[in-house]
C-alpha positions in Angstrom: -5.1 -2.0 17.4 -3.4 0.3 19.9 -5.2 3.2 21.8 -2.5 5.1 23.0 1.3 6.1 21.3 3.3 4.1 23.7 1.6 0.8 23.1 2.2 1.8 19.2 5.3 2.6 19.6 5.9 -0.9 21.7 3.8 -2.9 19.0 6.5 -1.5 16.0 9.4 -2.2 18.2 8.4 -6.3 19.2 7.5 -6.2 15.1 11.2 -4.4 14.3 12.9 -7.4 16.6 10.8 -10.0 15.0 12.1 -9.4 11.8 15.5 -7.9 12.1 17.1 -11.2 9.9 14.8 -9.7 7.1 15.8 -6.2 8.0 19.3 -7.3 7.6 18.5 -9.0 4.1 17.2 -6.1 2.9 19.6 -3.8 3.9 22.5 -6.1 2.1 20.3 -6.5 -0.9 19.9 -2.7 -1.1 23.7 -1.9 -0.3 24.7 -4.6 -3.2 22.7 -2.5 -6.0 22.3 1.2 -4.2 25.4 2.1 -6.6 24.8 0.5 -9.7 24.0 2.1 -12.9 20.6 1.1 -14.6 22.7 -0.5 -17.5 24.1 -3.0 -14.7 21.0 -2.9 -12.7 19.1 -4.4 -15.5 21.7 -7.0 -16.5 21.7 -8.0 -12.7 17.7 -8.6 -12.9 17.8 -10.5 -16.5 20.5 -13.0 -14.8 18.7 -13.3 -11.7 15.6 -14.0 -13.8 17.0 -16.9 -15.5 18.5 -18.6 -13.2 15.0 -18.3 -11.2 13.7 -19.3 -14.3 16.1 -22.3 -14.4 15.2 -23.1 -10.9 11.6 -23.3 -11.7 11.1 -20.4 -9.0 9.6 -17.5 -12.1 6.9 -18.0 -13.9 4.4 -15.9 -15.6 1.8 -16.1 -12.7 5.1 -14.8 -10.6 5.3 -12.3 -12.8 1.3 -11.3 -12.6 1.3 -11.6 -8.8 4.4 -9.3 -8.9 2.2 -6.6 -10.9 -0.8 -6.6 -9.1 1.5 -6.1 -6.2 3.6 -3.4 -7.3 1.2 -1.5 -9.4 -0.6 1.0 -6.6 2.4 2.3 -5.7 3.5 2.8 -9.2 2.4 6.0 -11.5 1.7 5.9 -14.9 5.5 6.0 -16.4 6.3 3.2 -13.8 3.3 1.2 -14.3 4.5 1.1 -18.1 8.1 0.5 -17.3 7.1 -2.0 -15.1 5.1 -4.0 -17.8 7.9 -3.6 -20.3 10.3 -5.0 -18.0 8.4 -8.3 -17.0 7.4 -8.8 -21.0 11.1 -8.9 -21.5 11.6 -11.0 -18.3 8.9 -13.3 -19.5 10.4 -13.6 -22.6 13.9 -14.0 -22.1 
């Protein structure tokens, strides 16, 4: 753990150019839906479902990792949108 601010400033940057490819994922992942309504939003997750599904790559323990994951970070009103979206997911 670092003492001082440079040597956490220097840990964050050697951790920033370890994982600038994922950095770089992210940012096109976000760029590709930052300007999408919810109505295409939601038909983007429900096709990307099932063809994880198809793949054999989602699953309901997925799923349940993926809520116990999210959850903290999540009020109430998320927390129950979040639970309504992965019954539908599960059952599509």
């Amino acid at each position: 753990m670092p003492r001082d601010f440079k040597s956490f400033v220097d840990n964050n940057k050697k951790v920033i150019d370890e994982n600038k490819d994922k950095i770089n994922e992210y940012q096109e992942i976000i760029n590709k839906y930052k300007d999408m309504n919810q109505n295409d939003l939601m038909k983007s997750l429900f096709d990307e479902a099932n063809k994880l599904k198809r793949e054999g790559k989602l699953d309901g323990n997925t799923l349940s990792n993926l809520k116990q994951t999210i959850s903290p970070f999540l009020n109430n009103e998320q927390k129950k949108m979040l639970d309504e979206l992965l019954i539908a997911i599960n059952n599509s």
